[in-house]
Structures are given as structure tokens and as C-alpha cells.
C-alpha positions as semicolon CSV with decimal commas, in nm:
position;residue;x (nm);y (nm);z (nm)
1;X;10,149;-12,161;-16,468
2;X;10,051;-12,052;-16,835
3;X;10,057;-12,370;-17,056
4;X;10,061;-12,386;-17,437
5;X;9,984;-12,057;-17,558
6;X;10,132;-11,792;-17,793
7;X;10,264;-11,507;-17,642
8;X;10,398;-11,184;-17,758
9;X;10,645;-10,983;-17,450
10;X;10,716;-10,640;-17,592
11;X;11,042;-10,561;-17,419
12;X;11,116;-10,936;-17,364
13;X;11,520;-10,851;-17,422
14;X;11,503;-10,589;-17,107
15;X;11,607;-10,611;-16,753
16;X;11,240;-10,782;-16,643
17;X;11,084;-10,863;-16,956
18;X;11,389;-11,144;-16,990
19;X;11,297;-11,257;-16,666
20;X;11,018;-11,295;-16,761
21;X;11,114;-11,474;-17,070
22;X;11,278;-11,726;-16,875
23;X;10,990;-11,822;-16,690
24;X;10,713;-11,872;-16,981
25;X;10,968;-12,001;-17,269
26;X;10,990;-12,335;-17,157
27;X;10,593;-12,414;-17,166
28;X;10,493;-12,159;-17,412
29;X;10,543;-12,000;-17,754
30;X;10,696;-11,701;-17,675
31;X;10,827;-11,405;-17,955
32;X;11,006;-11,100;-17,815
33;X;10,990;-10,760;-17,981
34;X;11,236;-10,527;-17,852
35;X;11,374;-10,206;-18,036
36;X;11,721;-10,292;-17,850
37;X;11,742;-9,937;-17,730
38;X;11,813;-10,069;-17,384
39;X;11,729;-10,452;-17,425
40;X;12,055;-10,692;-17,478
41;X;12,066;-10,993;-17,725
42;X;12,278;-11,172;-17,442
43;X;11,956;-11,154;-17,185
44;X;11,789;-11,363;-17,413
45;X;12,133;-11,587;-17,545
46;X;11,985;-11,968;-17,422
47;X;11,649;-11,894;-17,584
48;X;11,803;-11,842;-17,912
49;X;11,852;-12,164;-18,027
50;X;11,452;-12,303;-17,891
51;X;11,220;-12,359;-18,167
52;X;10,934;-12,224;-17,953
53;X;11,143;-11,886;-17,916
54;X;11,167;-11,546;-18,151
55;X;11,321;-11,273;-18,143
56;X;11,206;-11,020;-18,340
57;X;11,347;-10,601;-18,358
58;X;11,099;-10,379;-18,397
59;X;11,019;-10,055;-18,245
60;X;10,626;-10,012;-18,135
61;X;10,655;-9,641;-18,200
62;X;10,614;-9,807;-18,583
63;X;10,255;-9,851;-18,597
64;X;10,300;-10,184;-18,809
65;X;10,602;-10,363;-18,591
66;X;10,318;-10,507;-18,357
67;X;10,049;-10,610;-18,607
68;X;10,289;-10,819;-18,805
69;X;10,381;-11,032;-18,508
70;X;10,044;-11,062;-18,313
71;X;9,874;-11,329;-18,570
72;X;9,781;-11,614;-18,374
73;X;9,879;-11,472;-18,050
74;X;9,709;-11,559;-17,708
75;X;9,847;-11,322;-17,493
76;X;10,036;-11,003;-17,488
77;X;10,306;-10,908;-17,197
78;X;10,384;-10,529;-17,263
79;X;10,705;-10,404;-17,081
80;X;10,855;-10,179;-17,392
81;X;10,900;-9,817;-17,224
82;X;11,176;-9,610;-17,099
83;X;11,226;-9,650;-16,711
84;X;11,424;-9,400;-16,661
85;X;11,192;-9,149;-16,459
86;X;11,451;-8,905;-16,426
87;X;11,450;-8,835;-16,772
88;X;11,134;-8,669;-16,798
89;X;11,291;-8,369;-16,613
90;X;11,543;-8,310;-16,903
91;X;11,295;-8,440;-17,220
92;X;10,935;-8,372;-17,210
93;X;10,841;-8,611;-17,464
94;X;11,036;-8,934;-17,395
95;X;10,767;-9,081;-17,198
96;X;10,493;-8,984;-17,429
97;X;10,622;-9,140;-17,745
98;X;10,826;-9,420;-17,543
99;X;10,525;-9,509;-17,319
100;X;10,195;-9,382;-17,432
101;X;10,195;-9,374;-17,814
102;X;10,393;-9,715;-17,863
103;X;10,109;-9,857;-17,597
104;X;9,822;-9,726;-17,809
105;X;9,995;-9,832;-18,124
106;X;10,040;-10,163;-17,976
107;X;9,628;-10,188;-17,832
108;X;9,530;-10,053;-18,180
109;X;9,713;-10,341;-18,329
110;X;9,585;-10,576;-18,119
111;X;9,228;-10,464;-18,147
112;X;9,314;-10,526;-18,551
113;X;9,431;-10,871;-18,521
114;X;9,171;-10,972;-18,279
115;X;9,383;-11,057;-17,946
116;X;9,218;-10,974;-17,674
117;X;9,490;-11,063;-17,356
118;X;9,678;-10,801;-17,216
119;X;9,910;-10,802;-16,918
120;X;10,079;-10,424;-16,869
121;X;10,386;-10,332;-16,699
122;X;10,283;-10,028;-16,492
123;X;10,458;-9,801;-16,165
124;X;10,368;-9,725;-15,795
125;X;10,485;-9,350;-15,908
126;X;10,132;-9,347;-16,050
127;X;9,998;-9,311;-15,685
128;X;10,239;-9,010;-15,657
129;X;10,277;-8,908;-15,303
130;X;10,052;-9,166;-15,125
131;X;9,898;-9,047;-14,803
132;X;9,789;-9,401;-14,723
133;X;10,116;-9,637;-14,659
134;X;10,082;-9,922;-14,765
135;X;9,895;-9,786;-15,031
136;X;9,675;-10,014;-15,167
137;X;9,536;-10,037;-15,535
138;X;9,188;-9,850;-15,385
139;X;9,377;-9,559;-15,355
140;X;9,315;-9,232;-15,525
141;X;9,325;-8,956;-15,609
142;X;9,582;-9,051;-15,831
143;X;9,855;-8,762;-15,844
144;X;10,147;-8,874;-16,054
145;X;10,464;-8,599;-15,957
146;X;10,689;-8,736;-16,227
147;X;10,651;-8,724;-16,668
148;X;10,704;-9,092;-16,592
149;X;10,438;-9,144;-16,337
150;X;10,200;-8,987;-16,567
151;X;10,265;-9,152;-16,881
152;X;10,180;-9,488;-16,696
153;X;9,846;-9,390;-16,577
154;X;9,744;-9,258;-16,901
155;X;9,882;-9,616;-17,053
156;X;9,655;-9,798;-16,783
157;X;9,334;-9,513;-16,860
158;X;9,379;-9,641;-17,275
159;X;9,413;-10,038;-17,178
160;X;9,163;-9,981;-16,927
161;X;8,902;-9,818;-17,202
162;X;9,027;-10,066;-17,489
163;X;8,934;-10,381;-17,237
164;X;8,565;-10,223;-17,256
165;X;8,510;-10,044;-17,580
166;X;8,698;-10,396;-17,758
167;X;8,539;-10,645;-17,503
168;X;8,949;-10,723;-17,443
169;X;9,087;-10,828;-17,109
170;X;9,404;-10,676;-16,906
171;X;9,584;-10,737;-16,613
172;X;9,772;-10,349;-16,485
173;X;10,138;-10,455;-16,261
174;X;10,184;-10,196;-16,035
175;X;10,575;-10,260;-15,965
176;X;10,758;-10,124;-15,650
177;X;11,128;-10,094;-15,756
178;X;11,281;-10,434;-15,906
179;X;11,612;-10,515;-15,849
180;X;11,845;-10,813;-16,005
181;X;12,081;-11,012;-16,220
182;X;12,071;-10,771;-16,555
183;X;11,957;-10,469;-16,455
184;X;12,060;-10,142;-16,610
185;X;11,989;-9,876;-16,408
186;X;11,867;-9,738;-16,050
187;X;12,025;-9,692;-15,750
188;X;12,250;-10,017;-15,722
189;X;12,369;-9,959;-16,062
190;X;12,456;-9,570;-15,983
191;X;12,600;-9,731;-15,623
192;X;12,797;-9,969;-15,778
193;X;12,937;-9,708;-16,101
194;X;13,044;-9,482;-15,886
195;X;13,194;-9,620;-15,632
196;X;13,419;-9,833;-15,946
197;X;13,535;-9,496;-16,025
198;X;13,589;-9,336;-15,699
199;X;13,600;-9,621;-15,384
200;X;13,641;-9,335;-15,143
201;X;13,342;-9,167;-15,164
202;X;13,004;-9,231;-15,285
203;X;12,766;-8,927;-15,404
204;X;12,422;-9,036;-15,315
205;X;12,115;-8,762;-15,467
206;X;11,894;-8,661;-15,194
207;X;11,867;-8,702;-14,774
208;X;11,956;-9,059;-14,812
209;X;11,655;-9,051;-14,616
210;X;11,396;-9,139;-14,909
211;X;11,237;-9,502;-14,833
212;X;11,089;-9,736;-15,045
213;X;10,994;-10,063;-15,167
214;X;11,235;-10,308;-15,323
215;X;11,179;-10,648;-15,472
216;X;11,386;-10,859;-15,658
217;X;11,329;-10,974;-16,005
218;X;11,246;-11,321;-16,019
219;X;10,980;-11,285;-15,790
220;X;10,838;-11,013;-16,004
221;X;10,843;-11,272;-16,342
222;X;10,626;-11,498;-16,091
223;X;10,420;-11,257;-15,932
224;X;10,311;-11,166;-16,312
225;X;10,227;-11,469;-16,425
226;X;10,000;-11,605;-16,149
227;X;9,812;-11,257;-16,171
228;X;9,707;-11,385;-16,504
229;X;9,667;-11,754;-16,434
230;X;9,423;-11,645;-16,118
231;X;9,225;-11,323;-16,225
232;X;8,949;-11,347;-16,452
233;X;8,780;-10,996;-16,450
234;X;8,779;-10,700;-16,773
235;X;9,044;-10,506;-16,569
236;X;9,254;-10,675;-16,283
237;X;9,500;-10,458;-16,138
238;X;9,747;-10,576;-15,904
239;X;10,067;-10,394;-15,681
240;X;10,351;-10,574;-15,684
241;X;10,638;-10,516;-15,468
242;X;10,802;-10,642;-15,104
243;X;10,583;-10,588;-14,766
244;X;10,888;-10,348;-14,656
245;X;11,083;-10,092;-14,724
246;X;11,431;-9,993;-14,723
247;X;11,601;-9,621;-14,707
248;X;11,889;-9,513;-14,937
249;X;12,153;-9,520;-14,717
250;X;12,059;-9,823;-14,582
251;X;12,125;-9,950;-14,920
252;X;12,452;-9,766;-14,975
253;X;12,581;-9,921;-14,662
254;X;12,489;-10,299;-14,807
255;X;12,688;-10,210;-15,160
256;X;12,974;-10,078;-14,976
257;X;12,987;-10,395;-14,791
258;X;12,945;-10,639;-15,052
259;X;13,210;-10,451;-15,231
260;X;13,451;-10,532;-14,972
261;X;13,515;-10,093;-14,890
262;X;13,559;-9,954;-14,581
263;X;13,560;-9,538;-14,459
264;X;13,394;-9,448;-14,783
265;X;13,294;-9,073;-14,699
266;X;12,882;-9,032;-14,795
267;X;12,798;-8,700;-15,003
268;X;12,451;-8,638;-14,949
269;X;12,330;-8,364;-15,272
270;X;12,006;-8,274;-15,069
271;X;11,838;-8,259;-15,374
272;X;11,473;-8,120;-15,363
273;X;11,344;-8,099;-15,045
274;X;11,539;-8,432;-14,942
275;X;11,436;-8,605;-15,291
276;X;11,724;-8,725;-15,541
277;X;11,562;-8,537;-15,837
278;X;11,233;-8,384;-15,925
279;X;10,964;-8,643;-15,942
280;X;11,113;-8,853;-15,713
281;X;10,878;-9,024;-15,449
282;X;10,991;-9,005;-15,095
283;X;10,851;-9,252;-14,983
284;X;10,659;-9,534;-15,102
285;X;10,573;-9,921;-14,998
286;X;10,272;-10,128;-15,219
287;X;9,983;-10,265;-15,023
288;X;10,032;-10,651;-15,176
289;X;9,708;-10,767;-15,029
290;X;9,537;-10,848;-15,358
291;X;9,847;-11,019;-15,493
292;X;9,885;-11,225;-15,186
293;X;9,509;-11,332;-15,216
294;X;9,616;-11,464;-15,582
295;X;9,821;-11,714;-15,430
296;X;10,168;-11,544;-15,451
297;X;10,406;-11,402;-15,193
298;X;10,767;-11,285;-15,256
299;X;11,008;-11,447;-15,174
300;X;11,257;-11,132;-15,049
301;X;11,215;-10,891;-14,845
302;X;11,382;-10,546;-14,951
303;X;11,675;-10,594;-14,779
304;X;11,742;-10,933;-14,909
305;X;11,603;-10,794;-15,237
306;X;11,928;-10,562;-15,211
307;X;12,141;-10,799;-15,089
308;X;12,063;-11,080;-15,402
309;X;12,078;-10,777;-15,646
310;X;12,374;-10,645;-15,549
311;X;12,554;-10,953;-15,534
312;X;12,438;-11,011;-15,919
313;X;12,550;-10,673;-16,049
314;X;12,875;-10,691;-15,929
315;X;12,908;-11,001;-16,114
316;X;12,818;-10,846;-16,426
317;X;13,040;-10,569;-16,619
318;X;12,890;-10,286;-16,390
């Protein structure tokens, strides 16, 4: 576990980077900038009051929001981006400002203040359509198909040169999809909208057919932690995700069942070539090898990664 250090989580009022939060705030400085554009003030509501928490708003696309809250920080935790890969379809440049200028603006800060710690929030979409499965951090050539996909691996080329042009240190998360308590978008969220609106039939883009990787948030927060605590090397990169996978209708039926529905009629869209939308993988489970060999495991599989999500969101206002 990290112990008595001063740490900066970009994103910290998100979906994981609250998680995350949660697990470091009780042992650790810890300031959160967030631009609030989808991060909640609530996520982070029993931190508020802690002396050892902040929570500052600032927007890294602003070349001086990082530098003015990196003095005297240890470590840096960098989830601000936009998730959404399906928006890169529709807006070209999203995931260039969103993703790869705020991360250089962000590194260039850092390399000004003199912190040298890194730990980087990136995607399995980077391996684009994996012929190896499980695909394991080896792989390559690395083919992004999605604006998204891309804008991560150029993030992880930057923090990758910074670590050895600035003698700086990083540790590169190469998520599967995380699911939980708080999340804001993804398939259980679409599930669970839609089928509020219409409880006879659920619209599902794609086969139905695509399978992937699911994990559940908690074990995430943990998994990125002990990467830090137990790697010591210039650039560490670890996959995180389940050691299954799960297809989409698979996880409509679990949705439909926690929701208590019955004879809800399935409308498949087809989509592109059996994906739900251009740049979406159809397949894809994470090789966790390396992350297992740094002494964590998760603690779901991705049905019961599903199952625990699911039963979260429909607690919440979704």
C-alpha cells in the first residue's frame, strides 16, 4: 500500500479516479483536479471534510492548472480524458485535446516542478484487433481502430519518452472495461437507460455477439496501486482486466434479470460488420500475467463483474 506521500489524481472526481480516491485518501495526501465535465462533487462527498484531501477544478487543457498544484507532489495518478470512444466517430478532435494535449500539458508541468512519478490510465483498444487472445502486453503491432484507441497510445509514446528524456518514472494501466458503483456510461448504463424508458424491448448496437473483458472497479483502484508499490523499472506497463470474458447479450440477459423484466424482445442494430459502432473491438480479453506476478488478482470474474455493477447502478439515479 502507498504510505505518506503527496499525490496529485487528475480525474480523481470520475467514475475510477474516485475509486481510486477512496483507496489512497486515508494513508496519503491526496488533491484531485477535475474539470467536472463528467466528474461529480458527490463521488468525492466523505473526502470533503479530511484535512489530507483537496479538491481542486481545473481543466489540464490550461497549461498552468497542473503546475500550480504539483509543488511538493510525490506522485501523479492521471485518469482526466474523455472515455467515450464512440465519440471520436462524430468529433475528430475530442480525444486529441481531451487526451493527448492535456497529457503533455500535464508531463510538461511535471517536468517543470520536478516530479518525476507517473501512473497513466491507458485502454486495451490500443492493441486494436488482437490476433493473440489473451493478448498480452508483448503484443504488437499496435493497430488502434478507434480516435480513442489512438489517442492513448500516443499518451503512453509521450510518457514513455518523458520517463527517458526527464529521467522520470511511469507505470501505463492497460484497462479491460471497468464496471461499478458510479459509473456513467457503457453498456450497463445504455442497458439500464433504456430499458427505464421502454421495459419491453431493449435495442442493443451490434451482433450481441461482441465479447470482451469486464472487471469491476474496486479491483481496478487495487490493481493500480500495487502496480506502483511492486514495479520499479523507467516504464512498467501492466493490463488490467478479468481472466474472462463475457458477450453482450450475455450481459443484457443479467440486466434484464436484475431488473426484475421478463419477454423483453432483443433488437439487434447489426452495426458494422457485427460491431456496435465504428471502432468498436469485437473481441478482446487482457493477458493479466504480469499483474498477477505483482501480487494482485481480481477479485471478479466478468460475469460477477456484471452482476456487482449492475446491482450498483440500479441503485443509483440511472
Amino acid at each position: 500500500m502507498l504510505e505518506d506521500l503527496s499525490i496529485l489524481v487528475t480525474g480523481g472526481a470520475g467514475f475510477i479516479g474516485s475509486h481510486l480516491v477512496d483507496l489512497l485518501v486515508g494513508r496519503n495526501d491526496v488533491t484531485v483536479l477535475d474539470n467536472m465535465s463528467s466528474g461529480r462533487r458527490e463521488n468525492l462527498e466523505g473526502h470533503l471534510s479530511n484535512p489530507r484531501f483537496h479538491l481542486v477544478e481545473g481543466d489540464l487543457l490550461d497549461s498552468l492548472a497542473a503546475y500550480d498544484v504539483l509543488e511538493g507532489t510525490d506522485l501523479v495518478f492521471h485518469l482526466a480524458a474523455n472515455p467515450d470512444v464512440q465519440v471520436g466517430a462524430r468529433d475528430t478532435r475530442t480525444h486529441l485535446a481531451r487526451n493527448v494535449i492535456a497529457t503533455y500539458n500535464l508531463l510538461e508541468a511535471m517536468r517543470r516542478r520536478g516530479v518525476g512519478r507517473i501512473a497513466f490510465t491507458s485502454t486495451s483498444t490500443i492493441y486494436g484487433e488482437a490476433t493473440m487472445i489473451p493478448t498480452p502486453e508483448s503484443y504488437g503491432p499496435l493497430k488502434p481502430i478507434s480516435l480513442y484507441g489512438a489517442s492513448k497510445l500516443s499518451c503512453e509514446a509521450l510518457i514513455s519518452a518523458y520517463c527517458h528524456t526527464f529521467d522520470m518514472q511511469s507505470w501505463i494501466y492497460r484497462f479491460a472495461n471497468i464496471v461499478g458503483e458510479r459509473g456513467t456510461h457503457g453498456v450497463l448504463v445504455d442497458f439500464i437507460r433504456k430499458l427505464r424508458a421502454n421495459p419491453e424491448e431493449l435495442e442493443i448496437l451490434g451482433s450481441g455477439k461482441q465479447r470482451k473483458s469486464y472487471l469491476e472497479v474496486r479491483d481496478c483502484a487495487r490493481a493500480m496501486v500495487q502496480g506502483v508499490v511492486a514495479s520499479e523499472g523507467d516504464v512498467n506497463i501492466f493490463n488490467i482486466g478479468s481472466r474472462d470474458a463475457i458477450d453482450v447479450s450475455e450481459i443484457a440477459d443479467i440486466v434484464v434479470e436484475s431488473m426484475g423484466l421478463s419477454d423483453v424482445r432483443y433488437n439487434f442494430t447489426g452495426g458494422i460488420d457485427g460491431r456496435g459502432w465504428r471502432g468498436d473491438v469485437f473481441e478482446m480479453l487482457l493477458s493479466i500475467e504480469e499483474m498477477e506476478r505483482a501480487g494482485w488478482s481480481p477479485g471478479h470474474s466478468s460475469r460477477e463483474s456484471i452482476e456487482v455493477a449492475t446491482e450498483a447502478l440500479l441503485r443509483s439515479v440511472y
